[in-house]
N, C-alpha and C positions, 0 to 999 in steps of 0.2 A: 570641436563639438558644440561651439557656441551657436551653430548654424540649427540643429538639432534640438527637437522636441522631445521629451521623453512622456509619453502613455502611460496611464496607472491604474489598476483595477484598486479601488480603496471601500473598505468596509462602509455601507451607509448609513445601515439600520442595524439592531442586532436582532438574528431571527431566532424564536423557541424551539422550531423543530429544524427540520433541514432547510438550508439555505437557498433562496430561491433568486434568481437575474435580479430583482427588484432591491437585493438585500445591497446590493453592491453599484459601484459608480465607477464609468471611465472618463479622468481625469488628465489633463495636459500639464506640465511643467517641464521647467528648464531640464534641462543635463545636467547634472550633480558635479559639481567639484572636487575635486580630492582634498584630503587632510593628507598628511605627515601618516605612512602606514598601510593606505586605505589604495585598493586598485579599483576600476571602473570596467563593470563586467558590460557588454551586451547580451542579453539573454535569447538563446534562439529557441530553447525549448522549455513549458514549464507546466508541471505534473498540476495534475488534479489528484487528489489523495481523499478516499472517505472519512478521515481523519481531519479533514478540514473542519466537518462538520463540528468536532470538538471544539476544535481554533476557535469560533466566532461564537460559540456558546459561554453565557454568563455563568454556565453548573461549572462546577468546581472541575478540573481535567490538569494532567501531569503539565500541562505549560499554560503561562498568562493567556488572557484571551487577547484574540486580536480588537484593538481600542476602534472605535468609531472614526472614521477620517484618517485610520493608517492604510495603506498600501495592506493588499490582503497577502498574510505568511504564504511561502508557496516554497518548496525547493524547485531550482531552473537548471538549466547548464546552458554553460554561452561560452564566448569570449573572452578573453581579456585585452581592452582596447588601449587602457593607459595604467601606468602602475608606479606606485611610490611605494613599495614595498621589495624588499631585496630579494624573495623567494617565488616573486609572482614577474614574469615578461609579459608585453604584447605579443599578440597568439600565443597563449597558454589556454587550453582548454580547464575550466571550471565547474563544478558541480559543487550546490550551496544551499544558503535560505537567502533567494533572492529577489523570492517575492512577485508577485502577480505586477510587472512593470517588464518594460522593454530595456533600460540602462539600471544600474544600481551602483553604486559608490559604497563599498565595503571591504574592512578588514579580514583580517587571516579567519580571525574566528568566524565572520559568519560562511566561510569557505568548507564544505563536510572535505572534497578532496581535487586537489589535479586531478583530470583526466589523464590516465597513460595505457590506456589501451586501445592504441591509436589503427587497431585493426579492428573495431568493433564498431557500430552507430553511435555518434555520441546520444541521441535517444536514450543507449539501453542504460547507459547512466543516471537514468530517472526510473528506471525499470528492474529488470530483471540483473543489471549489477551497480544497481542502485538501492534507493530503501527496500524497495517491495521484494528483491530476491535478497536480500540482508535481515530482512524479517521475517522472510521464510527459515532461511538457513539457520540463522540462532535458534525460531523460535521451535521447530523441529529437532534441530539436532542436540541445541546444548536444554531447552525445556522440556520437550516431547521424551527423546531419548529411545529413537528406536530401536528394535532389535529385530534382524532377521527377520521373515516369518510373522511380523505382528500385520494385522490389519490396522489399517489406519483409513480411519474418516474424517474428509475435510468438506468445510461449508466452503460456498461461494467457490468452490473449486477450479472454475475458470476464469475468476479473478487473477489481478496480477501477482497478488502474493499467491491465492490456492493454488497457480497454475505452478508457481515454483516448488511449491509445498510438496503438491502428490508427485511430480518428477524427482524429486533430491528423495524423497519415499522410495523412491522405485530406485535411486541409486544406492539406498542403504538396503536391500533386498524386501524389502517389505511389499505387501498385496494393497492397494490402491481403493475406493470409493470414493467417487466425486461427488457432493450434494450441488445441482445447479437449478437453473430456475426458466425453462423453456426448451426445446426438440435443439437447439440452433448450439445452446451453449452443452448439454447432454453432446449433443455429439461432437462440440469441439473436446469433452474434456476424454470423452475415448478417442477420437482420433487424432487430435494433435498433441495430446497433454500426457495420454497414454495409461490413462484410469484403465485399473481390470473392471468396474463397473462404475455408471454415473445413474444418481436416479435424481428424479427432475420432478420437485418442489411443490411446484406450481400444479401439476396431472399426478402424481403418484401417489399413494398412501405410504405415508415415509417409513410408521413403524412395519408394514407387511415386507414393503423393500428390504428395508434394511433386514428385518429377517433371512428375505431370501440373497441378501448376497454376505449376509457376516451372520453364519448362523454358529458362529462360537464366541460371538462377539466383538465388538472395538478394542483394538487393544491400545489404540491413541488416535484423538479425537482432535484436531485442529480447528479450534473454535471462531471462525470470524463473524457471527454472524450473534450469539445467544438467540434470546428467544422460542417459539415454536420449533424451530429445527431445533435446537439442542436442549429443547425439553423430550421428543422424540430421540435422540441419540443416545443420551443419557442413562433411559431406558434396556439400551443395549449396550454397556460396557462389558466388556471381560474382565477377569477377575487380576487385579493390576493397572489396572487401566490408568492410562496418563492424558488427563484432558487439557489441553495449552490452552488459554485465553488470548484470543489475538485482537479482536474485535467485538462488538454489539452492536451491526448496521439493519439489526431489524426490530430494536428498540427507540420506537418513535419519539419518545421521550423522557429522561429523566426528572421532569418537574410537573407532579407530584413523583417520585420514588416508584414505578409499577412494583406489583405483588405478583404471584404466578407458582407454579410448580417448585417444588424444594427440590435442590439437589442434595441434600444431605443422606439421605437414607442410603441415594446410588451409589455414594460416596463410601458409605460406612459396610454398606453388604459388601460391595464390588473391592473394598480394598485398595480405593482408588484414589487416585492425587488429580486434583484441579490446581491451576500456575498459572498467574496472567504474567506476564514482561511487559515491558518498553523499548524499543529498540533503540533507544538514544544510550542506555545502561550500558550496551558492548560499543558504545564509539573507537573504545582504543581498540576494538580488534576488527575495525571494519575492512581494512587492506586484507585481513585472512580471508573472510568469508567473499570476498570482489574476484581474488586469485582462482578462490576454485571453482566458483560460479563463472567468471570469463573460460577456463579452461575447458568444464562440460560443455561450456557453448561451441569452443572453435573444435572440442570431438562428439560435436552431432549430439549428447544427450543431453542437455537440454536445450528448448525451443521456446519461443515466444510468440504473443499476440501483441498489436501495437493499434490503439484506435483515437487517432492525429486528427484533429479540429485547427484548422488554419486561421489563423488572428484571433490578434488579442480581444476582440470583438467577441468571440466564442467562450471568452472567460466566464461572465457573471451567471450564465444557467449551467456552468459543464459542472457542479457539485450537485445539482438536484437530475440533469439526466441518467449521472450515475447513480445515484442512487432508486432511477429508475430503473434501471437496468439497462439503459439504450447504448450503454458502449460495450466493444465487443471486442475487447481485449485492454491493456493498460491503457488510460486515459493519456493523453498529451496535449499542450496547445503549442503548433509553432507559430512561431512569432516573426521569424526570418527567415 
């Protein structure tokens, strides 16, 4: 590996609101050497997460921030090229926190798992049986708590998690609402995602929508977005109503503190329960919720979207396009 360069996307600046190409630097340095422990991944694929936008924010957020001049946090899956560790081989597939680089020199811990579903994309290991369908799965099933019969409304619903969200909906029997935000994504989440209805953000008037497609109400609300959509949903709970916090990507900023509509009142007539999570909280049960999700896959229900930007080159704006909206299914960047 001595021969070899290893590339690095590394924090430059730190940005207030979303993170823009300019916030970020690609860097050259050696190939890492190993410690006593530590194996040497190649990274071939590496997620872009809305969640980054936390990462690199100095507001207070459930993990340190990423420091100026470090390699920017990313989970990847790659390789493993060389290992001094007894539980890791050369060709061992890995999925981790490994960071916006092409090589990385790390231990067990910063490993989330082997890959061993070797009949699958390694891709969907950053996807749909990766974080984003692992924070669908818990935050549905063990927060949400569906039953039969309830409606269930999800924001960003043709996102990678919403897309898993309203599908595992429709495997617990539940009736579907997609909230999306353009004609293109509206109609992926009826036709590929398989919402009973999607209403579209951007053109519709959300409280008349929602009327007409849940006129007895939400009876769980899959939050990724807060904000205007879910001062609009909120409006229309049903009586029980179970609201997951999953995200807030259409809160431009948290410094100053914004102010807005009160959710307490919906809360207190509607009888209803608001729950944020963190999906790092069920780490020990991530093999659960990977088995069942790979399983719906290999019998047809469920399906995915995958929107792949080739080189590491494509790193420093792919956090602000998404939050443009310009990707049109899970983000990726391959690298190899």
């Amino acid at each position: 590996m001595k021969n070899n360069r290893n590339r690095q996307v590394i924090l430059k600046s730190r940005p207030t609101d979303i993170p823009q190409a300019d916030h970020f630097e690609i860097i050259e340095s050696d190939v890492p050497d190993l410690r006593d422990g530590q194996m040497l991944v190649q990274n071939i694929y590496l997620s872009v997460e809305p969640a980054m936008r936390g990462w690199v924010s100095n507001v207070a957020n459930y993990s340190e921030p990423v420091r100026i001049g470090e390699v920017m946090r990313s989970f990847a899956a790659g390789e493993v090229l060389q290992s001094a560790h007894p539980d890791f081989r050369p060709g061992d597939k890995v999925m981790g926190m490994f960071g916006w680089q092409e090589f990385a020199a790390v231990g067990p811990a910063a490993v989330t798992r082997k890959i061993r579903e070797d009949d699958l994309p390694l891709s969907l290991s950053l996807g749909v049986t990766g974080i984003n369908g692992i924070t669908a799965y818990f935050g549905l099933l063990d927060v949400g708590l569906p039953r039969p019969g309830d409606t269930v409304v999800v924001s960003t619903a043709a996102g990678a998690v919403g897309s898993a969200v309203g599908q595992i909906a429709k495997i617990s029997g539940c009736r579907t609402v997609g909230i999306a935000g353009g004609p293109a994504k509206v109609a992926q989440c009826r036709e590929l995602f398989g919402y009973d209805a999607a209403i579209d953000y951007k053109s519709d008037d959300i409280d008349s929508a929602l009327v007409a497609v849940c006129p007895n109400g939400a009876n769980l609300y899959f939050d990724n977005t807060g904000g205007p959509i879910s001062d609009a949903v909120l409006r229309h709970l049903a009586v029980g109503a179970r609201v997951v916090i999953c995200g807030t990507a259409s809160v431009s900023s948290w410094t100053p503190w914004p102010s807005g509509p009160r959710a307490e009142r919906h809360l207190l007539v509607k009888r209803a329960r608001m729950q944020g999570f963190v999906i790092f909280d069920y780490a020990h049960r991530f093999e659960e919720a990977i088995a069942r999700l790979a399983q719906w896959l290999r019998e047809g229900r469920l399906r995915y979207s995958e929107d792949i930007l080739q080189g590491i080159e494509q790193a420093p704006g792919a956090i602000a396009s998404l939050y443009r909206g310009e990707n049109t299914g899970k983000r990726l960047i391959r690298i190899r």
